[in-house]
N, C-alpha and C positions, 0 to 999 in steps of 0.2 A: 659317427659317419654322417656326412653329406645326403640329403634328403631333398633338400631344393632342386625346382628344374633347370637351374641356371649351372648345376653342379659337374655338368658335362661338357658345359661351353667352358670350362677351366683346365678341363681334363687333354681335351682334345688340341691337337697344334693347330696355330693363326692358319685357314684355308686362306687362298688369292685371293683380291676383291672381286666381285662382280659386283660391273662398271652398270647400273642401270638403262635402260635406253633411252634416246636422248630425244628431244621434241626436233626431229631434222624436218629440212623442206617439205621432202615427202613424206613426212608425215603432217604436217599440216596440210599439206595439199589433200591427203583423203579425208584429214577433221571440215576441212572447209567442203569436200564434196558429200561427205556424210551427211552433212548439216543442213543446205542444199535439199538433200535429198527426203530429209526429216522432214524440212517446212513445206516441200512441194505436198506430202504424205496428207498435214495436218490441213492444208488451206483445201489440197483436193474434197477432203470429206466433208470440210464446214461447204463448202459451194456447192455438194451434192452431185460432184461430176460423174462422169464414167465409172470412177473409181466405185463409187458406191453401187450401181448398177451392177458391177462385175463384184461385189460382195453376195449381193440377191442373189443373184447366176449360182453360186457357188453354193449358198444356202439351199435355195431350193432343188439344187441335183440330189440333196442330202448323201454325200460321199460314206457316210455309216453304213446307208444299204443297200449301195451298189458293190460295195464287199464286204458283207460282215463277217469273214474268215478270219480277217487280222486283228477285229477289234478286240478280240480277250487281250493279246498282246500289244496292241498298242495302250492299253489301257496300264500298263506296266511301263513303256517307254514314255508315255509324259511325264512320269516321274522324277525322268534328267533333267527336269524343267523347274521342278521342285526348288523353292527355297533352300526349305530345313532339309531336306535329307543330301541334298549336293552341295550345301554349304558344311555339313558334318562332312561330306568325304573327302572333297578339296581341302578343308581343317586338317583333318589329317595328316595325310600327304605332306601339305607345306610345315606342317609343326615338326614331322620329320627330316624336311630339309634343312628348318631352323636348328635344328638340334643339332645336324651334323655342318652347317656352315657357320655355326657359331654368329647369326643374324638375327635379328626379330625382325626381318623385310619381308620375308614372305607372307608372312600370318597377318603383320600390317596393311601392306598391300591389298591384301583380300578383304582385309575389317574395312580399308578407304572407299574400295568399288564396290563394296555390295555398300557403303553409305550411300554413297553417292548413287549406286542403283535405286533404293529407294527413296531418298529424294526428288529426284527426276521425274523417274517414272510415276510415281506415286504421285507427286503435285499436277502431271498432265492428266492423270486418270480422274483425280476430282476433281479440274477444273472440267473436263468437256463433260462428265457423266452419262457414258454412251453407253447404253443397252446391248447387252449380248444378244447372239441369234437366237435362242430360246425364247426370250423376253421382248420380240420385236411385236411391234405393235400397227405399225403401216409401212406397206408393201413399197419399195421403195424411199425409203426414207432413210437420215444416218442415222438416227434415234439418237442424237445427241442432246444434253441438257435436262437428262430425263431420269437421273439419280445415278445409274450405272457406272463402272469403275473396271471395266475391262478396255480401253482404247489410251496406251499400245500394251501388247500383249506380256504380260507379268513373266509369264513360262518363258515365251524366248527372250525376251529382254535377259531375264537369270542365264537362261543357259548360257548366250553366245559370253557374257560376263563371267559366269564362275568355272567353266570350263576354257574359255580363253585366255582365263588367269594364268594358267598354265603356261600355254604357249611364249605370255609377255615375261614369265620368270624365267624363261628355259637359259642355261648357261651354255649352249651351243648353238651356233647357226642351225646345225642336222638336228637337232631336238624341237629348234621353233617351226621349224617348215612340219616336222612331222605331226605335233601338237596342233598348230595352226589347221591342219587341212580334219585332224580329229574333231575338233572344236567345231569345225565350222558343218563337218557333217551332222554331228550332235544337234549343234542348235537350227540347224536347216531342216533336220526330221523332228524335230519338237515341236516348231511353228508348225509343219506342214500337219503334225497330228491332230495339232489344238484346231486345224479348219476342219478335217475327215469326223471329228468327234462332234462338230458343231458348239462348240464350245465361242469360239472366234471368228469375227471375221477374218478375210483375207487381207485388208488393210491394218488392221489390228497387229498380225502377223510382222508386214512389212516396216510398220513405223517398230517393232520390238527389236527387230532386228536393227532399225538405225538407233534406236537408245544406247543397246548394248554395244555396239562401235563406235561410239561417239565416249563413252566409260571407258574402255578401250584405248582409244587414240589418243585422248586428254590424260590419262594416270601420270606421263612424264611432267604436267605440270605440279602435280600432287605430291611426285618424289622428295624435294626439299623440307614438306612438312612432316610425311613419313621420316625421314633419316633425323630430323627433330625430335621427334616422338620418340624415336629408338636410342637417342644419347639421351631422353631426357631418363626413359624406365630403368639403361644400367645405371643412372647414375645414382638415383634415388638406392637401387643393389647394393650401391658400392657405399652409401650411409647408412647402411642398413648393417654391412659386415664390417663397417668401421666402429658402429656404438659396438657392437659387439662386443669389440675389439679391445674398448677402454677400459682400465681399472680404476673404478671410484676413488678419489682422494679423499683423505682425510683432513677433515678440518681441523687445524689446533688456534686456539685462542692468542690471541696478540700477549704477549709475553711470559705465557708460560709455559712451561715442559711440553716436550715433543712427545709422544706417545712412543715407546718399545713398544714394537711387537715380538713376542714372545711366541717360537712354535710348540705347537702341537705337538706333543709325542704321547705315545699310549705303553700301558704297562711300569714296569720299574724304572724305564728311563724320565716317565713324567715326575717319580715321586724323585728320583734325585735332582733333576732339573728344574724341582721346583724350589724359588728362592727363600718359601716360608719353614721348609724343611732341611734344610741346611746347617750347618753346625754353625754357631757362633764363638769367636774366637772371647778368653778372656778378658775383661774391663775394655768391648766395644758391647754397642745397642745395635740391635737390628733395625732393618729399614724392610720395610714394606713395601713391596715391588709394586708399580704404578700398572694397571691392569690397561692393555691396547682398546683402542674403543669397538666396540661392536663386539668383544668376549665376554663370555661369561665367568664371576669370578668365583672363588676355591668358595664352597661355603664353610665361615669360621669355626675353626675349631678352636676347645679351649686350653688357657695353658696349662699345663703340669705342673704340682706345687713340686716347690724347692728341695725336697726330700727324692722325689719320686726321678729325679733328672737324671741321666745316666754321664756318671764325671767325665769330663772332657779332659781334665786333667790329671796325671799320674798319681796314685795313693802314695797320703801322706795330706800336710796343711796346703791350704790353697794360701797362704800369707805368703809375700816374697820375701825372699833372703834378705837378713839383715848383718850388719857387721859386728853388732855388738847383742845380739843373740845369737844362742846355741838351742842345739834341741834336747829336749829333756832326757833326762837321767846321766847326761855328760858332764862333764867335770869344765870348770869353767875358771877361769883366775880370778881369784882373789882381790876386792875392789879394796884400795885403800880407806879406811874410815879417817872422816874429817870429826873435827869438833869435841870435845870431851865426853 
């Protein structure tokens, strides 16, 4: 029985293709306003503008204890923010649609943006090294270049990413609008938790949220390497169930005998089928059957002295008939005598 998980994509009939989405006008038109809106994000805070100002504002309200009723459960919902535990659920999900679309595009797709998630993000977070709110150290300041690796915000960056994933695979118009507006509530209550908790700033927030649209909006350039990736893994499958598949040859030497193979049989059909136990006919030699390579052969047994053999031929002399003998005690003619 079939064990492998590719063992169901055989089983099941070819589903339609779904056609990827394509890199159109307007979608470059919001990669370029995203983008845009990223770099206004990062130059604000290196210049120290407003933006940062209304980060303090926001710090010093401390939003934790002007309502602390909600924080047990929000302390539970940053969690859709989470790497590991929403990149296992999202896993899930699309390895189930892989199964049944007979694709490895979804699960690709996901392994490309969360690369690319941490690529990104990750290299802007140790380049500027900005200090979380906890860890600030003068009143008005971005506290960049100061070791930290929180600026832009990791939680929402992930969410609007592995939750939007969704959205971008949906194989209906009414599935992406519905996903899309989930997604975007998801990762708009994540950021806004990571400020209430004091965890974030507010700009921190903002630039997480254009990371993970700008991952987003670019994956149709990524498609072409994914649908790579995915012809290259069945194919390696498919030499995998071909060696399988092969029966080793046998070598025979440049001009001599071909090897018989001789089968296998068990019980009394082996000892008649076998050629050392076979009767020999009178005045031939036996020949010794050429053992197939890779059997093991009869272990020798010895021969039976000439007494002990059980006659092959009818009682009476094994001599053959001659013309000018008879057999004993018969009466036979009389031979002329020569000579005196």
């Amino acid at each position: 029985m079939r064990t492998d998980i590719f063992a169901r994509l055989d089983r099941e009939p070819e589903p339609p293709k779904i056609e990827p989405p394509r890199m159109s006008r307007h979608r470059i038109a919001l990669f370029g306003g995203t983008l845009a809106f990223y770099l206004a994000i990062v130059v604000a805070v290196l210049i120290g503008s407003w933006l940062v100002t209304l980060d303090w504002k926001v710090m010093l309200f401390r939003p934790y204890q002007q309502w602390p009723g909600i924080h047990a459960f929000l302390d539970y919902y940053v969690v859709l923010g989470q790497r590991g535990p929403t990149a296992v659920m999202v896993a899930c999900w699309l390895g189930w649609r892989s199964w049944r679309q007979h694709t490895l595009r979804p699960l690709l797709t996901l392994g490309a943006s969360l690369l690319l998630l941490n690529l990104t993000v990750g290299a802007v977070k140790l380049g500027l090294g900005r200090l979380g709110p906890h860890y600030a150290t003068r009143i008005g300041s971005a506290e960049l270049f100061a070791g930290g690796d929180i600026f832009p915000s990791g939680h929402t960056a992930n969410a609007v990413v592995t939750w939007g994933i969704l959205a971008y695979l949906a194989t209906t118009p009414r599935a992406r609008r519905y996903l899309s507006a989930i997604s975007a509530v998801v990762s708009l209550g994540v950021g806004l938790t990571t400020v209430y908790l004091g965890t974030h700033w507010l700009s921190d927030v903002l630039l997480g949220w254009a990371a993970g649209l700008l991952i987003l909006l670019g994956l149709p350039w990524v498609e072409p390497l994914i649908t790579r990736a995915e012809d290259l893994i069945f194919a390696v499958r498919e030499q995998w169930r071909a060696r399988g598949r092969t029966v080793p040859s046998v070598p025979v030497a440049a001009g001599g005998p071909r090897p018989v193979l001789v089968p296998q049989l068990d019980g009394s059909d082996a000892m008649d089928s076998d050629p050392a136990l076979e009767p020999v006919a009178a005045g031939s030699r036996p020949t010794a059957a050429i053992p197939a390579p890779g059997t093991r052969q009869r272990a020798h047994t010895p021969h039976t002295v000439r007494s002990e053999r059980t006659p092959l031929t009818p009682a009476g002399s094994r001599r053959p008939p001659h013309a000018d003998r008879t057999a004993r005690g018969g009466s036979s003619p009389a031979r002329p005598m020569t000579g005196g």
